[in-house]
C-alpha positions as CSV (number, residue, x, y, z in Angstrom):
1,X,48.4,-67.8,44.9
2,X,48.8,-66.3,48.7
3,X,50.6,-62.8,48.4
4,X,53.3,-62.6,50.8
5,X,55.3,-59.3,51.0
6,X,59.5,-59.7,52.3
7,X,60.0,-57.7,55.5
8,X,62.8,-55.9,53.8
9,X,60.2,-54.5,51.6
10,X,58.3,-53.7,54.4
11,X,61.1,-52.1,56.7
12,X,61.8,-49.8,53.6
13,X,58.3,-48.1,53.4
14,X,57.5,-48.1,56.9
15,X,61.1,-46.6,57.5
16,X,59.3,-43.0,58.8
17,X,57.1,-45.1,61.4
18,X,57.1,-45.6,65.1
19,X,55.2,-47.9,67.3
20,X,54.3,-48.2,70.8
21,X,53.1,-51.2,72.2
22,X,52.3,-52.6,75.3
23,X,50.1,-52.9,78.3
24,X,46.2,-51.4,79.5
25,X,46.9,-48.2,81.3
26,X,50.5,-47.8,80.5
27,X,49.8,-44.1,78.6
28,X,50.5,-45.5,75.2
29,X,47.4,-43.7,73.6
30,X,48.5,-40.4,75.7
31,X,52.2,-40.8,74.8
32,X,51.4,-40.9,70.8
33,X,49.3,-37.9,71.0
34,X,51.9,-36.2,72.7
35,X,54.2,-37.2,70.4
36,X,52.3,-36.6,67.1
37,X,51.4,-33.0,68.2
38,X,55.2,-31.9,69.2
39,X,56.8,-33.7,66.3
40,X,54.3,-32.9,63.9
41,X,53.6,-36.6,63.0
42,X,50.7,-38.5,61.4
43,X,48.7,-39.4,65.0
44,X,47.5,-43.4,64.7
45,X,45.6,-44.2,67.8
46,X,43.5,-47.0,69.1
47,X,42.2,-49.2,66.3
48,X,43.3,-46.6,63.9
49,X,42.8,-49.7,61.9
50,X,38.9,-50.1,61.9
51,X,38.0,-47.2,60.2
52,X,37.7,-49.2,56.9
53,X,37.6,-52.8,58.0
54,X,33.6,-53.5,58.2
55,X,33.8,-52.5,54.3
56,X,35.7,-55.8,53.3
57,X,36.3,-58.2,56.4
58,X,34.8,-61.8,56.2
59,X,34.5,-64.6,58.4
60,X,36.0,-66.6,56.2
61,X,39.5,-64.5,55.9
62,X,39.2,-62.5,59.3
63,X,37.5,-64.7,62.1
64,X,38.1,-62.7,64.9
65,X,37.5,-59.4,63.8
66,X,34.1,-60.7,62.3
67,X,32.9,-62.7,66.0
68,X,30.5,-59.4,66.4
69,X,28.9,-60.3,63.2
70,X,28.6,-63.9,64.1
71,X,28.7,-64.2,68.0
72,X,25.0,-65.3,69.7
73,X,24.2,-62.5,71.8
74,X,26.8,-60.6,74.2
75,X,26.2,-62.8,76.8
76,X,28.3,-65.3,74.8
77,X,30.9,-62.7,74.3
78,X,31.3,-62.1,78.1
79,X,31.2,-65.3,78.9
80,X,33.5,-67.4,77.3
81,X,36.5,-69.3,79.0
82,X,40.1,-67.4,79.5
83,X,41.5,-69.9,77.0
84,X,39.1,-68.9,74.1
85,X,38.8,-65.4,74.8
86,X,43.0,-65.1,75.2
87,X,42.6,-66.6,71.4
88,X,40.1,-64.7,70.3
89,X,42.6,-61.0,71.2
90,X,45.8,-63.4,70.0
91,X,43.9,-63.9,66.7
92,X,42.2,-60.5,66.2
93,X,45.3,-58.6,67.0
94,X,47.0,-60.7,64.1
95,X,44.0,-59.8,61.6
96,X,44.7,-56.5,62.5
97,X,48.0,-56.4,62.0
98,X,47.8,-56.8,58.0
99,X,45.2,-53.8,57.9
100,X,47.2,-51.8,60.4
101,X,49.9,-52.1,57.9
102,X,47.7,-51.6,54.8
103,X,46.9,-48.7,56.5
104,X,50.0,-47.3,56.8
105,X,51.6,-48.0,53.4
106,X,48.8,-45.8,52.6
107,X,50.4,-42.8,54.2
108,X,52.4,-39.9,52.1
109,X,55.9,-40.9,51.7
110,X,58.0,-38.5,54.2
111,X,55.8,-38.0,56.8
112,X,56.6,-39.0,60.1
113,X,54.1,-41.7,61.7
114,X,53.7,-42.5,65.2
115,X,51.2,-45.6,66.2
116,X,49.2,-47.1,69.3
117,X,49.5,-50.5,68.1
118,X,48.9,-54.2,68.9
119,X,50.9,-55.5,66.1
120,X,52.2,-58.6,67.7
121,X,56.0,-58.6,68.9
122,X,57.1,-61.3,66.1
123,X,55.9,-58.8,63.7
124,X,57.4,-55.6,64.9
125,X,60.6,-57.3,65.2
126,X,60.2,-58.5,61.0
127,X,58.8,-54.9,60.3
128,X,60.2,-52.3,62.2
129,X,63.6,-51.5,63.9
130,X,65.0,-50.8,67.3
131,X,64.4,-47.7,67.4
132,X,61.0,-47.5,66.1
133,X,59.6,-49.3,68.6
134,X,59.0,-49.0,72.0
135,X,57.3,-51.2,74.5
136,X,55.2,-49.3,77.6
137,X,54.0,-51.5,80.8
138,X,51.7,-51.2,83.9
139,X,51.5,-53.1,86.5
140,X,48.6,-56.2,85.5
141,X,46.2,-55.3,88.4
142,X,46.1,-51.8,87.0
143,X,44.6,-53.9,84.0
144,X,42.1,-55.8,85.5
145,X,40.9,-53.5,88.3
146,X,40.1,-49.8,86.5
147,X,39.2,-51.5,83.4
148,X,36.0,-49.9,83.8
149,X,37.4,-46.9,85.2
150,X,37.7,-45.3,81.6
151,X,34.8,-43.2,80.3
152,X,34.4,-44.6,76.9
153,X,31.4,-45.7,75.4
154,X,33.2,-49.7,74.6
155,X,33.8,-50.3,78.4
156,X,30.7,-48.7,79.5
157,X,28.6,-50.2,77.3
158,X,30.0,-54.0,78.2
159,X,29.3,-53.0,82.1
160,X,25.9,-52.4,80.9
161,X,25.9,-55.9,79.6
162,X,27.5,-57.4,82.6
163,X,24.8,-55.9,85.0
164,X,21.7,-57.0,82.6
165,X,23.1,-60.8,82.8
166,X,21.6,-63.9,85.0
167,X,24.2,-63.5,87.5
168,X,26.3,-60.0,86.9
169,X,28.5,-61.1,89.9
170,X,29.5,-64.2,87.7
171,X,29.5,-62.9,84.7
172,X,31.9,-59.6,86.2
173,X,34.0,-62.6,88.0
174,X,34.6,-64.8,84.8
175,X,35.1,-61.6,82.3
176,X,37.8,-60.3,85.1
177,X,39.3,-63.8,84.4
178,X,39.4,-63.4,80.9
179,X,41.4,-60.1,81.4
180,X,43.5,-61.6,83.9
181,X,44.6,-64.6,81.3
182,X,45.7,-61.7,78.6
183,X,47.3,-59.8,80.9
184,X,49.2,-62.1,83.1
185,X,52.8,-62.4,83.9
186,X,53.6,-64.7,80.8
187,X,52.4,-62.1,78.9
188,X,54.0,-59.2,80.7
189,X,57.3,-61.0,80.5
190,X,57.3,-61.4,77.0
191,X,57.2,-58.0,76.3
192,X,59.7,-57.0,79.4
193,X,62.0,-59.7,77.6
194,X,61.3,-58.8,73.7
195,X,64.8,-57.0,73.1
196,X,62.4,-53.9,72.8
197,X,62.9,-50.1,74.3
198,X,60.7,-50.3,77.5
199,X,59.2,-48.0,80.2
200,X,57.7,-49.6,83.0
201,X,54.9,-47.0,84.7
202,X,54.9,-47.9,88.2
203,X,53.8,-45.2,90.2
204,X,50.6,-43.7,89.2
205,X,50.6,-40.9,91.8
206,X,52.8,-39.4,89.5
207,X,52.9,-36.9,86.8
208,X,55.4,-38.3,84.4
209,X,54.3,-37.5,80.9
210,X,57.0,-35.0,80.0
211,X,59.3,-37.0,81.2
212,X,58.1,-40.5,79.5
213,X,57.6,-38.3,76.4
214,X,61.2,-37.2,76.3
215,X,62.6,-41.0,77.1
216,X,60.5,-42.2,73.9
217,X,61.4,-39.2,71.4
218,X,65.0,-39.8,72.5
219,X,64.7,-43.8,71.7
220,X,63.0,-42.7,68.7
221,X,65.5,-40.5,67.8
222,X,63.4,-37.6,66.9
223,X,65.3,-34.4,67.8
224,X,66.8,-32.6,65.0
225,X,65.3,-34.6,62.1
């Protein structure tokens, strides 16, 4: 039989954990480690799920998160259409959520969590209360125009890809697309509408971090516990 766990259950042992979700370049990942060290909480970041998943995933039971093991070449990867690569993330993220959870069960009972997460919102909303989570936006040209802008080895090493293709000016233009469809307004608006906590980063001239940090530990309700 298919093991299913009730969210009640769930709610109950992930009662000490917090989530931020959101948009590319919205300071999730800086806001959790800002959190983690000044509350003293377990620090989940990026992908925190990963770690372990090459030891067990399949194609068979994880799809998406196996494509690296089955796709062609990365030309196939940075081509595809919108539509499948939207899928592809949709699908992934949902693979990730059971592990991201597995994950976190797996955590000492009492300590305090905080997570940079792409559990989708239908989840979050079965597993997790108001105020432990917390939804962080940019605006969706910040998305698609510095996506390269980071210095990590992923990004970088795709650019690579990009620039060793037939036509890197179609391949950049079509893969710009794809980020485009994931991070479009539909998709903004579902998370400015999900009944979540939200901070919207608009100006990026800006130092805001204390400030963002003390909005979220409020929400979160972390002073004095």
């Amino acid at each position: 039989m298919k093991i299913e766990i009730e969210s009640n259950i769930l709610r109950y042992y992930l009662r000490n954990v917090y989530f931020i979700n959101g948009t590319a370049y919205a300071g999730k990942s800086t806001m959790v480690a800002m959190l983690a060290e000044k509350y003293n909480m377990v620090h989940c970041g990026e992908n925190y799920h990963s770690k372990n998943c090459d030891k067990f995933i399949t194609p068979e039971y994880q799809p998406n998160l196996s494509y690296f093991r089955t796709m062609k070449d990365w030309q196939e990867f940075l081509n595809r259409t919108p539509d499948e690569y939207a899928r592809w993330i949709d699908g992934s993220s949902r693979e990730a959520a059971q592990i991201e959870i597995a994950e976190l069960l797996r955590i000492p009972e009492g300590q305090k969590v905080i997570v940079d997460t792409n559990i989708p919102l239908d989840v979050l909303r079965e597993i997790a209360d108001y105020h432990h989570v917390a939804i962080m936006l940019s605006p969706q040209s910040m998305s698609i125009d510095r996506f390269f802008d980071r210095d990590d080895a992923e990004k970088q090493f795709l650019l690579g890809q990009i620039q060793l293709s037939k036509n890197p000016e179609k391949t950049m233009a079509n893969f710009k697309e794809c980020l485009a469809k994931i991070n479009s307004k539909e998709c903004y608006d579902e998370f400015l509408n999900s009944g979540f906590f939200t901070i919207i980063r608009e100006d990026t001239s800006i130092d805001t971090r204390l400030e963002t940090m003390s909005k979220l530990a409020e929400h979160f309700r972390l002073e004095g516990r």
